[in-house]
SEKE-928414 format. One record per residue (C-alpha): residue number from 1; residue in one letter; x, y, z. Coordinates in steps of 0.05 Angstrom, whole numbers, always signed. Layout:
N
  resi  resn    east   north      up
   NUM     a       X       Y       Z
...
***
This chain:
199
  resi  resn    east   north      up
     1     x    -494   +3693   -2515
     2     x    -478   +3734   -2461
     3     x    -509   +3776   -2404
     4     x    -494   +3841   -2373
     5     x    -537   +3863   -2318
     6     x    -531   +3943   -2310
     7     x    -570   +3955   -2239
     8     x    -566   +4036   -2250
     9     x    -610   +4022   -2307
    10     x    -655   +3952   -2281
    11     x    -637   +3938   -2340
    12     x    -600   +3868   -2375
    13     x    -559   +3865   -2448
    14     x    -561   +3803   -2482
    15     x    -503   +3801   -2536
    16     x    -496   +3750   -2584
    17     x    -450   +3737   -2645
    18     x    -475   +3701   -2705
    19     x    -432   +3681   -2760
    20     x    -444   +3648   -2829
    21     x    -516   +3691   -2831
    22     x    -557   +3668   -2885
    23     x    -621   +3715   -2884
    24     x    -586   +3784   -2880
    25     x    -641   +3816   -2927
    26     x    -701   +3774   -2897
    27     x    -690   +3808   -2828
    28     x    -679   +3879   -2856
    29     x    -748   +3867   -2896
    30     x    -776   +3843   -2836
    31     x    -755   +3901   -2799
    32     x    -780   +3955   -2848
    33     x    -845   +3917   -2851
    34     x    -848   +3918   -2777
    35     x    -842   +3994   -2766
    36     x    -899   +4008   -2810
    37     x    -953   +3956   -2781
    38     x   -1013   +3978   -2748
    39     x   -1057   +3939   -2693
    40     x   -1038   +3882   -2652
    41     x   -1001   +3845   -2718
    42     x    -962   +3910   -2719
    43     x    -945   +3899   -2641
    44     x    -917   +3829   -2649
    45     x    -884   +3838   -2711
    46     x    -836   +3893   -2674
    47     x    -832   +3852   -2618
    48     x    -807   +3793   -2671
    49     x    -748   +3834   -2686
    50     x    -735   +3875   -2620
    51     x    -669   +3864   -2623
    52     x    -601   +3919   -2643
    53     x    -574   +3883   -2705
    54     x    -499   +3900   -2713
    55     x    -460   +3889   -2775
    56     x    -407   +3855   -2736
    57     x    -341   +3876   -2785
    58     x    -355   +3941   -2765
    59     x    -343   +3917   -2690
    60     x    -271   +3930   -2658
    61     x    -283   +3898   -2592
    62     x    -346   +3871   -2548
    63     x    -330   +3943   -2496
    64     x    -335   +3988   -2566
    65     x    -410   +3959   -2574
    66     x    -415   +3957   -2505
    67     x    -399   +4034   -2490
    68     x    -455   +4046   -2552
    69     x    -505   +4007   -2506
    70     x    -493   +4042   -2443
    71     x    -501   +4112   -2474
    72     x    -555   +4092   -2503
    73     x    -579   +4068   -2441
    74     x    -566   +4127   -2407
    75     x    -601   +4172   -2460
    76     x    -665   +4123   -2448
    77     x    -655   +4147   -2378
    78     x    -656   +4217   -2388
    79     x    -711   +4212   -2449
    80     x    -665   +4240   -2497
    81     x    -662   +4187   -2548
    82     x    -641   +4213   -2619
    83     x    -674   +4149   -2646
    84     x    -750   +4117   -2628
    85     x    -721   +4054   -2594
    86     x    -662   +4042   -2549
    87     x    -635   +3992   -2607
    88     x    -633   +4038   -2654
    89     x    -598   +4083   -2606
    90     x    -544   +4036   -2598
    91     x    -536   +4036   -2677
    92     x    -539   +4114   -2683
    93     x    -490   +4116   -2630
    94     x    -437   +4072   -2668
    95     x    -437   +4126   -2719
    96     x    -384   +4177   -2729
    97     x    -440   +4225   -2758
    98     x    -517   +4236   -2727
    99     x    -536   +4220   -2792
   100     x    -597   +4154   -2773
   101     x    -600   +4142   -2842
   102     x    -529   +4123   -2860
   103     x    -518   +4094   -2785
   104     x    -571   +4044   -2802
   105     x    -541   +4032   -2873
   106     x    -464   +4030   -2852
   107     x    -476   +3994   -2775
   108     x    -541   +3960   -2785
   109     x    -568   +3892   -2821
   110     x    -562   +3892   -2899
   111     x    -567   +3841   -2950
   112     x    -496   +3824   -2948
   113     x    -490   +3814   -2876
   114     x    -454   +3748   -2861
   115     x    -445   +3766   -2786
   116     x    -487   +3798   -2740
   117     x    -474   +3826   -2672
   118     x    -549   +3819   -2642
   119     x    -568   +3859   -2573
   120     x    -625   +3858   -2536
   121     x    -642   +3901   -2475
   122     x    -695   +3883   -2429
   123     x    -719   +3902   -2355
   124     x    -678   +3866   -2302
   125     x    -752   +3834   -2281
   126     x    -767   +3800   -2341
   127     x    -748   +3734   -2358
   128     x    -751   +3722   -2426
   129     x    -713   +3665   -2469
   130     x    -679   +3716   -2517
   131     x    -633   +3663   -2543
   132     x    -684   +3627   -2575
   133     x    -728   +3691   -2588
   134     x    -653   +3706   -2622
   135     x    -652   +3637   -2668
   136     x    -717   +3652   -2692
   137     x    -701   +3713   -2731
   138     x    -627   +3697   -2743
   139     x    -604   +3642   -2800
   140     x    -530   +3628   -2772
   141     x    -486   +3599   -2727
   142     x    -490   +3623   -2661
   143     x    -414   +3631   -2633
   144     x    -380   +3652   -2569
   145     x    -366   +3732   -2565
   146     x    -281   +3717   -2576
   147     x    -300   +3706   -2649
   148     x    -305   +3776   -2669
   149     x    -224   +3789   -2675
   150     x    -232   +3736   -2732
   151     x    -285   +3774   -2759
   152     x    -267   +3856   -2751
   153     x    -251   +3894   -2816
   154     x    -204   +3941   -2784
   155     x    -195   +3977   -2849
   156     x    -260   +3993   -2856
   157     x    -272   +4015   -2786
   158     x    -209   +4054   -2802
   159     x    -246   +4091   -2858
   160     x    -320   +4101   -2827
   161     x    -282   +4131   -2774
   162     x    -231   +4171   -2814
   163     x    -171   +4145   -2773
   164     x    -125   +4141   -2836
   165     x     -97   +4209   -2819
   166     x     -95   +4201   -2754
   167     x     -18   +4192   -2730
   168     x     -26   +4136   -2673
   169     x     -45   +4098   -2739
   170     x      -8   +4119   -2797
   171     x     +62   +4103   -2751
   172     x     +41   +4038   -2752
   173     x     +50   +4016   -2818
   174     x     +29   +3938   -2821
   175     x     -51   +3939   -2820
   176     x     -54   +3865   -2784
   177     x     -11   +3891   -2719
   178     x     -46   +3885   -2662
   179     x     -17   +3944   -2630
   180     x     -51   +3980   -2686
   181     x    -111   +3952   -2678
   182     x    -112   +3961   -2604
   183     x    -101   +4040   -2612
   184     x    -166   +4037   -2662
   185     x    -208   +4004   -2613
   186     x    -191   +4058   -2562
   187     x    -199   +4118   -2610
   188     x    -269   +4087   -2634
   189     x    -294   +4061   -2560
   190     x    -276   +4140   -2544
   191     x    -312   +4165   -2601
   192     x    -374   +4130   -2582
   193     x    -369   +4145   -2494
   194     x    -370   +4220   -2526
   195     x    -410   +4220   -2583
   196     x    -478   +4255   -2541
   197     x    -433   +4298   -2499
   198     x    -418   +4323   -2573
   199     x    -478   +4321   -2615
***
């Protein structure tokens, strides 16, 4: 896991991959239940799963979920969240459309999900053990962030984000090259920085 402290925001970013995820559906069922319970049960249930969870394929680089979590920081600032929570935020913002609804479905946990990209934002003055709060909810191996090139479906990310047509790609014709997939990374971590300058 790893820490970024932003000090504009007193806020911290714990980001974690997970790989080999076992309990994709569990988690989303958890998190539907979650939203919908009342009283103090309700309360810790949401806390439970307080957590972004990122369908890591979909993931071209640790800056491209990054840049999603600092605008979504910033929005938190401002109190113009599109979304109720700063996680979601950070999903809606990984979209190409505003749509929440197919953000959450395309970017978020489903039942397939073998590898999870798992952020948690907190004050700068709290100290809690989010690793472990992490582990709880999370069936799967817990790996070091330099993972996710071996994990990345770049032709996906290719089509959520309609790059096939776009002609830094198409010239380059073999779809492992990493020149390829370093101009994809770059046209998706711009997408995101100015996704709420354009929505």
């Amino acid at each position: 896991m790893e820490t970024i402290t932003y000090n504009n925001f007193e806020a911290k970013v714990h980001l974690a991959l997970f790989t080999s995820v076992e309990n994709g559906k569990e988690i989303r069922e958890r998190i539907i239940k979650a939203s919908t319970a009342e009283g103090a049960e309700g309360d810790a249930a949401r806390e439970a799963v307080n957590f972004a969870f990122v369908d890591a394929k979909l993931i071209a680089s640790p800056r491209h979920l990054l840049t999603a979590t600092y605008q979504s920081l910033l929005a938190e600032s401002q109190e113009s969240l599109k979304t109720k929570t700063v996680h979601s935020e950070i999903i809606w913002s990984l979209n190409p459309t505003s749509n929440i609804t197919e953000a959450l479905r395309r970017f978020g946990v489903n039942d397939n999900s073998s590898t999870l990209l798992v952020v948690r934002v907190v004050k700068s003055s709290e100290n809690l053990d989010v690793e472990k709060n992490m582990k709880e909810v999370v069936q799967g191996n817990l790996v070091p962030l330099s993972e996710l090139e071996n994990v990345t479906d770049w032709s996906l990310i290719s089509k959520y984000y309609k790059l096939n047509s776009e002609v830094a790609v198409t010239g380059l014709k073999n779809p492992n090259d990493t020149k390829r997939h370093k101009i994809i990374e770059e046209l998706v971590t711009s997408f995101v920085a100015m996704k709420s300058v354009s929505s």
